[in-house]
C-alpha positions in Angstrom: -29.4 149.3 -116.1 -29.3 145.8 -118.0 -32.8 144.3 -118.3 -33.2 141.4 -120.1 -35.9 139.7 -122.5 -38.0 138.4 -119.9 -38.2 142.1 -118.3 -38.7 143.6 -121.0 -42.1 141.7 -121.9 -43.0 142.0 -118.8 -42.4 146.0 -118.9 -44.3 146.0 -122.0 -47.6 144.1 -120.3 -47.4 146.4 -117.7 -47.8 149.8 -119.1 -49.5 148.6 -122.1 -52.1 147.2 -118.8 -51.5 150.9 -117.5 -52.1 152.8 -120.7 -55.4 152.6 -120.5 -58.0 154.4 -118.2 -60.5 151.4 -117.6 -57.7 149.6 -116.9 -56.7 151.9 -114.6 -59.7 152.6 -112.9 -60.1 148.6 -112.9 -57.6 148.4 -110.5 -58.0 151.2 -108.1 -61.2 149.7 -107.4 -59.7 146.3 -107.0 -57.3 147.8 -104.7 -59.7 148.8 -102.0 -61.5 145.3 -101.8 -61.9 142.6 -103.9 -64.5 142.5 -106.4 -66.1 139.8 -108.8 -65.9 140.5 -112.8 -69.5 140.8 -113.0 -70.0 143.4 -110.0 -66.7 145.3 -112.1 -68.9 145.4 -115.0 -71.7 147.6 -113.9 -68.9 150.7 -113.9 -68.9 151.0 -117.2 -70.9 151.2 -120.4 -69.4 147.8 -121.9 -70.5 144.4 -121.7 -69.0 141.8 -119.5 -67.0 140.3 -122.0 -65.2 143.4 -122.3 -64.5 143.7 -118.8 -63.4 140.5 -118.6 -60.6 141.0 -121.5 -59.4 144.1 -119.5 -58.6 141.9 -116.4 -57.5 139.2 -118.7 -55.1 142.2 -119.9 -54.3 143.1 -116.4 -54.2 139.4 -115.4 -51.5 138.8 -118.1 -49.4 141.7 -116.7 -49.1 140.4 -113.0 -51.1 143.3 -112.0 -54.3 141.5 -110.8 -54.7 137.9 -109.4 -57.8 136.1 -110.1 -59.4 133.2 -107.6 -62.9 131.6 -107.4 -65.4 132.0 -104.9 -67.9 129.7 -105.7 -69.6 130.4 -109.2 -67.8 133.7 -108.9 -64.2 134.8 -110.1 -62.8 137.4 -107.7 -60.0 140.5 -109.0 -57.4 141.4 -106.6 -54.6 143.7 -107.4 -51.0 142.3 -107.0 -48.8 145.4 -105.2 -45.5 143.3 -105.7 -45.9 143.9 -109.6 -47.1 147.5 -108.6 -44.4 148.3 -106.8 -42.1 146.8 -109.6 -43.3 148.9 -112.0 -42.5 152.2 -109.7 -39.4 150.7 -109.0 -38.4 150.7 -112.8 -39.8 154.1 -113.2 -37.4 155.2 -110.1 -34.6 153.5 -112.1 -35.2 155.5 -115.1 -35.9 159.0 -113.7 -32.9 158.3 -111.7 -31.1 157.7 -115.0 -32.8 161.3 -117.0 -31.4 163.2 -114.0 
């Protein structure tokens, strides 16, 4: 498997997005509907600035789009870069085997 530079930063954003459990449970919510930062916030016991660097994280990583609805910003998860990232896992178990 020959990946090149480009791949491989984007392999990085995506399981450094993935390696953490906010982040995580960030976008299984976003995966069932869409939701606005601020309604994302009040899952967790951090402020909203925090929330909003983990979707800037996720974001970054291709695994969430953002897009406005009036005053508010609105997180949607991206299964194409989901579906890469399994796809790259396939390729590598399929390589340990």
């Amino acid at each position: 498997m020959v990946v090149d530079i480009k791949d491989e930063i984007w392999v990085d954003r995506v399981f450094k997005a993935l390696s953490d459990g906010t982040r995580r449970d960030i976008l299984r919510r976003a995966s069932r509907a869409d939701h606005s930062v601020s309604a994302l916030a009040r899952h967790y016991e951090m402020s909203l600035p925090a929330v909003q660097k983990h979707v800037g994280v996720l974001h970054r990583a291709g695994l969430v789009d953002k897009r406005r609805r009036g005053r508010e910003q609105l997180v949607c998860v991206n299964p194409d870069a989901l579906r890469e990232a399994r796809d790259l896992l396939d390729q590598l178990e399929e390589l340990w085997r």
